[in-house]
mmCIF file of the N, C-alpha and C atoms, coordinates in Angstrom:
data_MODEL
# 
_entry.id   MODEL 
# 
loop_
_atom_site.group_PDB 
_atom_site.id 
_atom_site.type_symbol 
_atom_site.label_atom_id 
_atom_site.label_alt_id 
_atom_site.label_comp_id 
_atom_site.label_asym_id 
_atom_site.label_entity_id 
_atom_site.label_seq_id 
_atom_site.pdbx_PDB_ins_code 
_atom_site.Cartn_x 
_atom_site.Cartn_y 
_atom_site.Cartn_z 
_atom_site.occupancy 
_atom_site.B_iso_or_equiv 
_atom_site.pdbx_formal_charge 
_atom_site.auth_seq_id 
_atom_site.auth_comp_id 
_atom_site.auth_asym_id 
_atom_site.auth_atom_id 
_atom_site.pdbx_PDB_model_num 
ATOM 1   N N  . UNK A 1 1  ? 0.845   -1.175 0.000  1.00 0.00 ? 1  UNK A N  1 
ATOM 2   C CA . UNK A 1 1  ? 0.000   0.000  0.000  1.00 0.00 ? 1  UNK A CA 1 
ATOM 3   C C  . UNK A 1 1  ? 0.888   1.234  0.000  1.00 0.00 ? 1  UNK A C  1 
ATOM 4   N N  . UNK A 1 2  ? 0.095   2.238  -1.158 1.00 0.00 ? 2  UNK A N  1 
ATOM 5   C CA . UNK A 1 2  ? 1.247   3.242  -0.649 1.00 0.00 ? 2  UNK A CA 1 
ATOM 6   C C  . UNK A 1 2  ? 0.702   4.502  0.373  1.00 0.00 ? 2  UNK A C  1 
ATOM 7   N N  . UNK A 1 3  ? 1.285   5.195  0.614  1.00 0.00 ? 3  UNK A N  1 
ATOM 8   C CA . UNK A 1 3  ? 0.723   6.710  1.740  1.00 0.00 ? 3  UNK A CA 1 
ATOM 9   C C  . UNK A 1 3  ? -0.662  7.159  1.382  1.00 0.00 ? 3  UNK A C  1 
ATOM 10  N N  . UNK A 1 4  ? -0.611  7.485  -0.124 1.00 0.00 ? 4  UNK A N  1 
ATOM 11  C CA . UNK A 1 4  ? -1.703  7.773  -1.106 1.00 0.00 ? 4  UNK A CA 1 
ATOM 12  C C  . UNK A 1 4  ? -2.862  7.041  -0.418 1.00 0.00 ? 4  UNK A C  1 
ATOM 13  N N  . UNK A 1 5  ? -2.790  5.634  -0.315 1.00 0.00 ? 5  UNK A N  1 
ATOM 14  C CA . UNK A 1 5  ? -3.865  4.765  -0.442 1.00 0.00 ? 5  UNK A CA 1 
ATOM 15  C C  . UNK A 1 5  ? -4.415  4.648  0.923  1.00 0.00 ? 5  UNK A C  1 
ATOM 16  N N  . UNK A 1 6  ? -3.394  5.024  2.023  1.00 0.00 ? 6  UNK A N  1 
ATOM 17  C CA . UNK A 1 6  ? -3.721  4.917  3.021  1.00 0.00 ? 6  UNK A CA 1 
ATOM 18  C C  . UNK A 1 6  ? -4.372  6.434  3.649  1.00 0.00 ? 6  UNK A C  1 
ATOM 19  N N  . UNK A 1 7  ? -4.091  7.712  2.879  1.00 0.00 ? 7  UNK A N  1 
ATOM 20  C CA . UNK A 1 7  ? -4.699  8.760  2.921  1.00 0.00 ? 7  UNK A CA 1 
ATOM 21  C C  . UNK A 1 7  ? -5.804  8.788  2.454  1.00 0.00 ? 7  UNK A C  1 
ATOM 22  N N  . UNK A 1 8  ? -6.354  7.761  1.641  1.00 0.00 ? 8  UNK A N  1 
ATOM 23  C CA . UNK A 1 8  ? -7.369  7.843  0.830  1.00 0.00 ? 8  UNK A CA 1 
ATOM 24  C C  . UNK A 1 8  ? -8.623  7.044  1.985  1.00 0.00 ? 8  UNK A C  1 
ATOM 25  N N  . UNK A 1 9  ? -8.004  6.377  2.138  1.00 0.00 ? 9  UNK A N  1 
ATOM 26  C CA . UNK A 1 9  ? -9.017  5.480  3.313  1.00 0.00 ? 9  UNK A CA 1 
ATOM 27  C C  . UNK A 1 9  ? -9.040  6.185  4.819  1.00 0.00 ? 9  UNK A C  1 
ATOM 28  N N  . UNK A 1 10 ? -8.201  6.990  5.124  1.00 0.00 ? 10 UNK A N  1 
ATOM 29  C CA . UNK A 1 10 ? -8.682  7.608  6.346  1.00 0.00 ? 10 UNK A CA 1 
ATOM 30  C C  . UNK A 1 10 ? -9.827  8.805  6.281  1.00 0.00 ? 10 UNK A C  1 
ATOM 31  N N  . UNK A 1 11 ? -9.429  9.459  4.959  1.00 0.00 ? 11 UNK A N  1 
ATOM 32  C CA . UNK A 1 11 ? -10.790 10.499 4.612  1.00 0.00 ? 11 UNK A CA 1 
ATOM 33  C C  . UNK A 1 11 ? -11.852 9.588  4.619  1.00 0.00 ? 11 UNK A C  1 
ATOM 34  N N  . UNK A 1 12 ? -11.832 8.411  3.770  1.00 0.00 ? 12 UNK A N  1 
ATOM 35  C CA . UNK A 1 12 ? -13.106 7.920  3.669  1.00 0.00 ? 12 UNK A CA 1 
ATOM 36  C C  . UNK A 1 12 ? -13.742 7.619  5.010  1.00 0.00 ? 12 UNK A C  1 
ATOM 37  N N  . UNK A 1 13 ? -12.691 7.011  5.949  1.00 0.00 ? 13 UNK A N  1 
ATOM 38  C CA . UNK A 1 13 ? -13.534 6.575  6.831  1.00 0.00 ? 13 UNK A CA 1 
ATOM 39  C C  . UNK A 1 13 ? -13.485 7.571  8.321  1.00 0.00 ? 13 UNK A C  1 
ATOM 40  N N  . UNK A 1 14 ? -13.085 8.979  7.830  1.00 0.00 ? 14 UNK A N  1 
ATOM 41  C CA . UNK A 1 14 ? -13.033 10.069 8.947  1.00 0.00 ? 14 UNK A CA 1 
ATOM 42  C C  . UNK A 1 14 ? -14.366 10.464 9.688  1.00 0.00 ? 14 UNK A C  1 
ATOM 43  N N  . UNK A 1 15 ? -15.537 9.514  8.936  1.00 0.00 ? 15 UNK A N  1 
ATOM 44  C CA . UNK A 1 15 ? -16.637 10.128 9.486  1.00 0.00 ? 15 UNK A CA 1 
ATOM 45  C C  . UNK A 1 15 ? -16.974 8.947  10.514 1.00 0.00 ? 15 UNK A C  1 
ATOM 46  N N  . UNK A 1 16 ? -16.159 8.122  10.610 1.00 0.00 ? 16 UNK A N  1 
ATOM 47  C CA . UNK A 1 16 ? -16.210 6.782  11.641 1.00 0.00 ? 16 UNK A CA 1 
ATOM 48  C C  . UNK A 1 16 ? -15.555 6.903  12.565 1.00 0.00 ? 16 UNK A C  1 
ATOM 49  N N  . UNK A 1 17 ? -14.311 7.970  12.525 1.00 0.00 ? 17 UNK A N  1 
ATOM 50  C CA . UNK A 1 17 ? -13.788 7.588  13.534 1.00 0.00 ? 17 UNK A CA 1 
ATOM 51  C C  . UNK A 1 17 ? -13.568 9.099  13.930 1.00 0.00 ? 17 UNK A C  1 
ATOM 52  N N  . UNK A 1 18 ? -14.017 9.635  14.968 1.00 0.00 ? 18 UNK A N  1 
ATOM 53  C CA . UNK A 1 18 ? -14.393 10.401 15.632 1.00 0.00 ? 18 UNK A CA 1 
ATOM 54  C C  . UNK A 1 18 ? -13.161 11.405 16.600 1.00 0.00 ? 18 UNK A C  1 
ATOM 55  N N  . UNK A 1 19 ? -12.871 12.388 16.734 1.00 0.00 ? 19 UNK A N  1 
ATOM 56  C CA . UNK A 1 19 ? -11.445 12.492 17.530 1.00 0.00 ? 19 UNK A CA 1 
ATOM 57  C C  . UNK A 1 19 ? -10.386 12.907 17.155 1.00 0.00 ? 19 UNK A C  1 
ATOM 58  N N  . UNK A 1 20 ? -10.022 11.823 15.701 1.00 0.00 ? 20 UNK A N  1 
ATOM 59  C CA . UNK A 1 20 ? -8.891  11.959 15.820 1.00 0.00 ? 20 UNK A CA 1 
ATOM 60  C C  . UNK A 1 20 ? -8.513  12.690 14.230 1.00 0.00 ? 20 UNK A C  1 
ATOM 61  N N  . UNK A 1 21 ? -7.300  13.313 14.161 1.00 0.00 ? 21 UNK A N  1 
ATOM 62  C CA . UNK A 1 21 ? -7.035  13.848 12.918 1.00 0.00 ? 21 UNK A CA 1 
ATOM 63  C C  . UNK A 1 21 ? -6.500  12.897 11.888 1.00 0.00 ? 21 UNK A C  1 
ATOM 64  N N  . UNK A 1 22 ? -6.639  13.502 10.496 1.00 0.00 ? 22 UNK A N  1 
ATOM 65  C CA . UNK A 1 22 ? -6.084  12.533 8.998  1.00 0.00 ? 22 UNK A CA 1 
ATOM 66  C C  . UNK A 1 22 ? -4.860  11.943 9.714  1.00 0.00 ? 22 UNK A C  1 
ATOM 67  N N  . UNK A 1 23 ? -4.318  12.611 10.305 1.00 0.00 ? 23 UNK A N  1 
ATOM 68  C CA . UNK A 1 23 ? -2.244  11.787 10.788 1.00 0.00 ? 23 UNK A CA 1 
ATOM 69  C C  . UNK A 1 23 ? -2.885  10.462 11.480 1.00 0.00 ? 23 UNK A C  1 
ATOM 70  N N  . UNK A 1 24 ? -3.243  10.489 12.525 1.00 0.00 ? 24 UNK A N  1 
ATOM 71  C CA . UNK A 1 24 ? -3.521  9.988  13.730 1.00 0.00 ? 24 UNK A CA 1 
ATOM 72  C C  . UNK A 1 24 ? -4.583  8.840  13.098 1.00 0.00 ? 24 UNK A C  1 
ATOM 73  N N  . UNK A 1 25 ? -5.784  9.042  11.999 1.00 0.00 ? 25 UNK A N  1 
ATOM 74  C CA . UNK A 1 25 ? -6.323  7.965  11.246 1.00 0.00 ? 25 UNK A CA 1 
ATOM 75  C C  . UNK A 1 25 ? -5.365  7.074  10.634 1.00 0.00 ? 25 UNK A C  1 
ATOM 76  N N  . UNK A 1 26 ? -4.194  8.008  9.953  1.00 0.00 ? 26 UNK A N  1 
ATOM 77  C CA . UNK A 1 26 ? -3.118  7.280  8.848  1.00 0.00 ? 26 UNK A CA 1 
ATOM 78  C C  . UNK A 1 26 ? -2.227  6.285  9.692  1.00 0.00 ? 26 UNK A C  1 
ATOM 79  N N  . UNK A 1 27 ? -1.804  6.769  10.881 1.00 0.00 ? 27 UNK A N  1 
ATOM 80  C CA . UNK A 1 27 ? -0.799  5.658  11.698 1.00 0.00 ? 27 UNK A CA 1 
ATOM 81  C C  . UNK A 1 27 ? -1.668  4.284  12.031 1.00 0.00 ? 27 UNK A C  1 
ATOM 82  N N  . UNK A 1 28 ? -3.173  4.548  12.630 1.00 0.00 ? 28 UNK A N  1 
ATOM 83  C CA . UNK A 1 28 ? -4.120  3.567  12.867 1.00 0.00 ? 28 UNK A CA 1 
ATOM 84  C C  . UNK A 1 28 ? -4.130  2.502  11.536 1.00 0.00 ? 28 UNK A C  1 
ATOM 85  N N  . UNK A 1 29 ? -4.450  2.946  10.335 1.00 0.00 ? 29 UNK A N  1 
ATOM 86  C CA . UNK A 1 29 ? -4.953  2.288  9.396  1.00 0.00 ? 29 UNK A CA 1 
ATOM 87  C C  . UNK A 1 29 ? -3.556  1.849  9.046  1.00 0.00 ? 29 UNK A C  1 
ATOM 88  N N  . UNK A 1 30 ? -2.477  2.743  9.098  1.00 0.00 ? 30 UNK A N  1 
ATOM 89  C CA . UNK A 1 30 ? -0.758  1.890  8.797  1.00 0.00 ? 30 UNK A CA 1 
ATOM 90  C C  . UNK A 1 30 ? -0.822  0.586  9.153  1.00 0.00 ? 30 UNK A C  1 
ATOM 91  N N  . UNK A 1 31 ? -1.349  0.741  10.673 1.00 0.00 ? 31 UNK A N  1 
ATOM 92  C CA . UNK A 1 31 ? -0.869  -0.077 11.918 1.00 0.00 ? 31 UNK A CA 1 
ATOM 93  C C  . UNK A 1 31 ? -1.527  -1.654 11.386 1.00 0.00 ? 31 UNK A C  1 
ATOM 94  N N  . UNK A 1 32 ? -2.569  -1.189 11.180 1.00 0.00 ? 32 UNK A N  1 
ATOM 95  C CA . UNK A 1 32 ? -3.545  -2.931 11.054 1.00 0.00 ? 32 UNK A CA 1 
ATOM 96  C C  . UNK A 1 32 ? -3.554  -2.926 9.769  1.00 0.00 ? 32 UNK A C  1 
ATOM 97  N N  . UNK A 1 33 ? -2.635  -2.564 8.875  1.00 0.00 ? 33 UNK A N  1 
ATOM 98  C CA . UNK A 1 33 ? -2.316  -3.074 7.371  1.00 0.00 ? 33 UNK A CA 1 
ATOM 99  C C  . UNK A 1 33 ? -1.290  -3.621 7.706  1.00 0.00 ? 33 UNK A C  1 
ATOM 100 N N  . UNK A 1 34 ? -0.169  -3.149 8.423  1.00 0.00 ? 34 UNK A N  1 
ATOM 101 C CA . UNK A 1 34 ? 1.080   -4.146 8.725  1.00 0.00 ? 34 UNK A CA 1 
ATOM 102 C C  . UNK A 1 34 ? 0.536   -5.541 9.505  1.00 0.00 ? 34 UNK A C  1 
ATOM 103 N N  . UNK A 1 35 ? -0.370  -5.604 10.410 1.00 0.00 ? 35 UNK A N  1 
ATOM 104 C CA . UNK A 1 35 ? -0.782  -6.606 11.105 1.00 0.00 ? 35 UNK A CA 1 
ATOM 105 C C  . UNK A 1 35 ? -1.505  -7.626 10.273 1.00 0.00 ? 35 UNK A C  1 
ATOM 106 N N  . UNK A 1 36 ? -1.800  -7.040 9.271  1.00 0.00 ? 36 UNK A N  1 
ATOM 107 C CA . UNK A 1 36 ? -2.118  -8.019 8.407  1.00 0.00 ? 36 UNK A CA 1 
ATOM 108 C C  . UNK A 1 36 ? -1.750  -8.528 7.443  1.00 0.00 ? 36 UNK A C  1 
ATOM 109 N N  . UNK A 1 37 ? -0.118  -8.142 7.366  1.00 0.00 ? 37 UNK A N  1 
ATOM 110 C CA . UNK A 1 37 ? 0.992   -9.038 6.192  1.00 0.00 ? 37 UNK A CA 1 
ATOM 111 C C  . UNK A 1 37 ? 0.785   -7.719 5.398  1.00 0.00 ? 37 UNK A C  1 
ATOM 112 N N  . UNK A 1 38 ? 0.598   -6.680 5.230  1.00 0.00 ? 38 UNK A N  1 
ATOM 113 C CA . UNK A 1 38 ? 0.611   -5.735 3.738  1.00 0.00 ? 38 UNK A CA 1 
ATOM 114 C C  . UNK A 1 38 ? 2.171   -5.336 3.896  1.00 0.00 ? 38 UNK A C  1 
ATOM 115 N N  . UNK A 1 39 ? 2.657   -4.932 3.161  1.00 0.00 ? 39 UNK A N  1 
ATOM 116 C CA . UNK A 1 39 ? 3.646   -3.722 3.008  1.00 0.00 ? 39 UNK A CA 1 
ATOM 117 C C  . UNK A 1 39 ? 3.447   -2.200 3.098  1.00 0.00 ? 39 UNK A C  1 
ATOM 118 N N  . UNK A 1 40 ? 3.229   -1.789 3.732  1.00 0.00 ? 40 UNK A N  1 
ATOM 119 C CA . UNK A 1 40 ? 3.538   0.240  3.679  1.00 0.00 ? 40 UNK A CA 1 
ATOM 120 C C  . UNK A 1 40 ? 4.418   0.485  2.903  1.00 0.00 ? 40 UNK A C  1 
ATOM 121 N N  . UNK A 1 41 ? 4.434   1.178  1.723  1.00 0.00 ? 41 UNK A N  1 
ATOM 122 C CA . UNK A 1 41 ? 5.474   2.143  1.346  1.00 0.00 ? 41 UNK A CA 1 
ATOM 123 C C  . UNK A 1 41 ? 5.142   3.491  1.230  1.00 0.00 ? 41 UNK A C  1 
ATOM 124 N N  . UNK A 1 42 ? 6.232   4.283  1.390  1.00 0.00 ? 42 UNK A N  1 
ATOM 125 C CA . UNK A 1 42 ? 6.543   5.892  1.358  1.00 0.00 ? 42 UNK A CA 1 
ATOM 126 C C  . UNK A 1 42 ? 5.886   6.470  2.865  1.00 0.00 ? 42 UNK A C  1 
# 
């Protein structure tokens, strides 16, 4: 996955998760893409 893709899915799902800012969505959604075998790049 790249940054892009993972920026793309925290907007989408910013109206779910309540609190916290685009950064703070992006490390979350990083986090349980690595936990699930993906690769992060950039």
């Amino acid at each position: 996955m790249t940054s892009a893709q993972i920026r793309e899915i925290a907007e989408t799902k910013a109206a779910d998760m309540t609190g916290a800012s685009i950064d703070d969505m992006m490390r979350s959604i990083e986090g349980t893409a690595r936990s699930m075998g993906l690769v992060v790049e950039g």
